[in-house]
N, C-alpha and C positions, 0 to 999 in steps of 0.2 A: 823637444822631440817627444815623439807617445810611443813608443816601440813597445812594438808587438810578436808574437809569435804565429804565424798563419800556416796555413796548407795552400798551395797551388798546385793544382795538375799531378795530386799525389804525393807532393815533395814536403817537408816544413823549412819554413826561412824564416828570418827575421828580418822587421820591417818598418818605417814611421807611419803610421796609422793619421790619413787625412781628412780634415771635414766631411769628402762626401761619403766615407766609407771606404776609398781606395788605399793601396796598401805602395810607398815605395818600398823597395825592396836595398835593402843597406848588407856591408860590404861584408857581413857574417854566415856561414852556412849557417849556425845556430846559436842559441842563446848560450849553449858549453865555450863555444867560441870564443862569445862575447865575454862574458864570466873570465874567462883563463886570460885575458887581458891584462887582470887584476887591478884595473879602476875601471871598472862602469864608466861614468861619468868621462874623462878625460879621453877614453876611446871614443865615445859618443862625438865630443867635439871637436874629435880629430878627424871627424866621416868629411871628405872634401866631396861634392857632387860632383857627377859624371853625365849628367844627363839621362839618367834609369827614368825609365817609363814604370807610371804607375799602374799599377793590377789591381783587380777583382781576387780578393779573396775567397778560396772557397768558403774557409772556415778559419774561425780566428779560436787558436788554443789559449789554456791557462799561461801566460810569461813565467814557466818555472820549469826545470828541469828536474831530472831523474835524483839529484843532489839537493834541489834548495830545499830550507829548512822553512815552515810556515808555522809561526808563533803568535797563539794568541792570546791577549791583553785581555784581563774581564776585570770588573768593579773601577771601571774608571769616569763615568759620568758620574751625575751625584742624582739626578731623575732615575736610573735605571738602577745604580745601589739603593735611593730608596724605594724602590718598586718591590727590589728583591727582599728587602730588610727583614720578612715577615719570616723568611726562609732563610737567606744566607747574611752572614756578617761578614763586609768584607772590611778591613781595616790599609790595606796597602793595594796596589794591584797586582792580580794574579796571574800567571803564565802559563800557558798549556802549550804541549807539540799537538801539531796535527800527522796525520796519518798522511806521506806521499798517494797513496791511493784512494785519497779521499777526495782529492783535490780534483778539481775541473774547469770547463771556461766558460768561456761565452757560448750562450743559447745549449750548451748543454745540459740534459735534464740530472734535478735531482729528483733521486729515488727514494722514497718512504718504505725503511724495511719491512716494516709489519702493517696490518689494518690500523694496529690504537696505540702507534707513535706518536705522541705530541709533537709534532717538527715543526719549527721555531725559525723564525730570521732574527738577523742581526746586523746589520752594516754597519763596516768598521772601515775607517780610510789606515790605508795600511803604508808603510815602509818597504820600502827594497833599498839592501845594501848593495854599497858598490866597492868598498873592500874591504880584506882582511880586519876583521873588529874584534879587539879585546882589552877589558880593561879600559872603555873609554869612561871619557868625564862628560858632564854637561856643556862643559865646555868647547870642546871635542868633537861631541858627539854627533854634529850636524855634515862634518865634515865626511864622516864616512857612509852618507846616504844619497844613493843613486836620482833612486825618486818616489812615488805616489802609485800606488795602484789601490784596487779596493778590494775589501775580505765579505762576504758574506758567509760570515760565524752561525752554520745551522746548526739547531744542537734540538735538542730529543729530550724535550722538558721533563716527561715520564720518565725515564731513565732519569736524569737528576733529581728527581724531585725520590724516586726508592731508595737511591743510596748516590747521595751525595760527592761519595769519592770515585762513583764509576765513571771518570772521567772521557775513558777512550771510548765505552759505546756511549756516550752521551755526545761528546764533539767531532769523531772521526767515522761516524758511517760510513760508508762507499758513496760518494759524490756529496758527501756533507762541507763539502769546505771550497765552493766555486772560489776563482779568483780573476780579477782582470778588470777591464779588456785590455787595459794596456798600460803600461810602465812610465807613465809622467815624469820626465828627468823634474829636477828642483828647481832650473831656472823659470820654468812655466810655470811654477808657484811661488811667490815670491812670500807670502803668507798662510802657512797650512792652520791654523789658528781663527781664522776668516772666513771656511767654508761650510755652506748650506751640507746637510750630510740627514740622508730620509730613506727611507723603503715606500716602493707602493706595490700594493699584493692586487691583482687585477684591476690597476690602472688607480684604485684610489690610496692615498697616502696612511701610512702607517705610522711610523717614524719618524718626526722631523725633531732639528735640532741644526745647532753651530757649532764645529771643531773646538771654538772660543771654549765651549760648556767643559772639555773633557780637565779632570780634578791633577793630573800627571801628566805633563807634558813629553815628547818624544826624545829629547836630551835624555830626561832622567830616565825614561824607560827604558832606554839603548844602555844605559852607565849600569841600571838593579842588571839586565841580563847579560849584560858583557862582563859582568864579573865575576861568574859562575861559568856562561858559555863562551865558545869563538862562534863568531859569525862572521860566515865567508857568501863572496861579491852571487847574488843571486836571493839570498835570501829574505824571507819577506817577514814583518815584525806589523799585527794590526796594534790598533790604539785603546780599544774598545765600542763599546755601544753604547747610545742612548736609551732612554728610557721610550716605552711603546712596545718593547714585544708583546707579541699573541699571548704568551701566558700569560702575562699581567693585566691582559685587559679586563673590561667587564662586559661584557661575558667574554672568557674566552675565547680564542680564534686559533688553530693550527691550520696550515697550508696543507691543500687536497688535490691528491688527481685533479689536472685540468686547469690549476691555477698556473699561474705567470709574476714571478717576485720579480723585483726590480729593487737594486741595492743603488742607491745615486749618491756622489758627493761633487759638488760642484768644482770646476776646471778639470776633474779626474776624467768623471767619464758616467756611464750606466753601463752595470752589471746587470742583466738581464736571462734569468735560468726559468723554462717551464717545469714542473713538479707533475711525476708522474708516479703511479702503484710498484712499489720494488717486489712485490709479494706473486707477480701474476707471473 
């Protein structure tokens, strides 16, 4: 199933998200709904159809509520730690909160706050929990994950690059942290380890890499933050990024008014945000 959260005719519902675009409409008002179930996953395969006709969605929102927690994963490819090496050392990988109101969906724009932002992509294939998690193991750890959605981690390379610890105006601008489009439960992945995972900034490829590349697998990343945090059913946990962002390139590239990212991991989906002036 790809559950989604959309708008129709002014309302938000949630829904399985279909080949052509169309949306069923499944037995939740909302994704708090869905969540307060307290397993994702076994409500999902409990949906028995009814015969629901499929809809046009207006608009398909970020799969996360007012509650979920969005964690992201840095220094975990070994191309993009060495990209960064000149600057940052990373030895384990690292975790950052994002900001709930940073967060956004599909075809929603982000906003570059200043004129001489550096603004950055990132595509990261990401986790969503499906229950109460704490304390797991690697062993464990696969058990408490719903499904598959994708992060695009925008971050403010200027900002990182003056002061290093300023973390939240570097990763959590206002609409710096799209998510979506939709919440791939786990059985439609039978191998997250396997998948094509790219950005392309106005249709040409940025990014490319295989899940295979990343140096820390999702067991152990769920085990380092589950034993510090609780993570409860909604929450989303990326993996990291490969090597190819803009600021490492040569020459340089940041994302401008007028551009079109595209964050892709393959069986997920495309994440798809225009970038427009936060300043005007």
């Amino acid at each position: 199933m790809r559950l989604v959260k959309y708008v129709k005719d002014g309302s938000e519902r949630v829904g399985d998200l279909n080949p052509d675009g169309t949306v069923t409409p499944l037995p939740w008002a909302s994704l708090d709904e869905l969540y307060a179930t307290g397993d994702v996953l076994k409500a999902v395969r409990g949906v028995v159809r009814t015969g629901e006709v499929p809809v046009q969605p207006d608009r398909i929102l970020a799969p996360v509520t007012s509650t979920s927690k969005v964690i992201g994963t840095g220094g975990n490819y070994a191309d993009h730690a060495a990209e960064a090496a000149s600057r940052l050392q990373v030895r384990e990988p690292v975790f950052m909160p994002f900001l709930t109101a940073s967060v956004i969906g599909q075809d929603a724009a982000i906003r570059i706050p200043t004129e001489d932002t550096f603004t950055d992509y990132e595509v990261e294939l990401s986790v969503v929990i499906g229950k109460v998690a704490h304390r797991l193991t690697e062993a464990n750890a696969m058990d408490y994950v719903a499904g598959y959605t994708i992060v695009n981690d925008v971050s403010a390379r200027d900002v990182m690059e003056r002061e290093l610890l300023q973390v939240m105006l570097s990763k959590s601008p206002d609409t710096f942290v799209p998510v979506g489009p939709a919440i791939v439960t786990v059985d439609e992945v039978p191998d997250p380890y396997s998948l094509e995972i790219s950005t392309r900034l106005n249709g040409e490829i940025r990014q490319h890499s295989n899940t295979g590349n990343m140096m820390v697998r999702i067991p152990r990343i769920l085990e380092m933050i589950t034993t510090y945090i609780t993570l409860n059913p909604g929450d989303i946990v990326t993996t990291g990024t490969p090597g190819g962002v803009g600021f490492f390139r040569d020459p340089q590239e940041s994302m401008q008014p007028g551009d079109t990212i595209e964050a892709v991991v393959e069986s997920i989906g495309v994440l798809s945000n225009p970038v427009e002036a936060g300043w005007t």
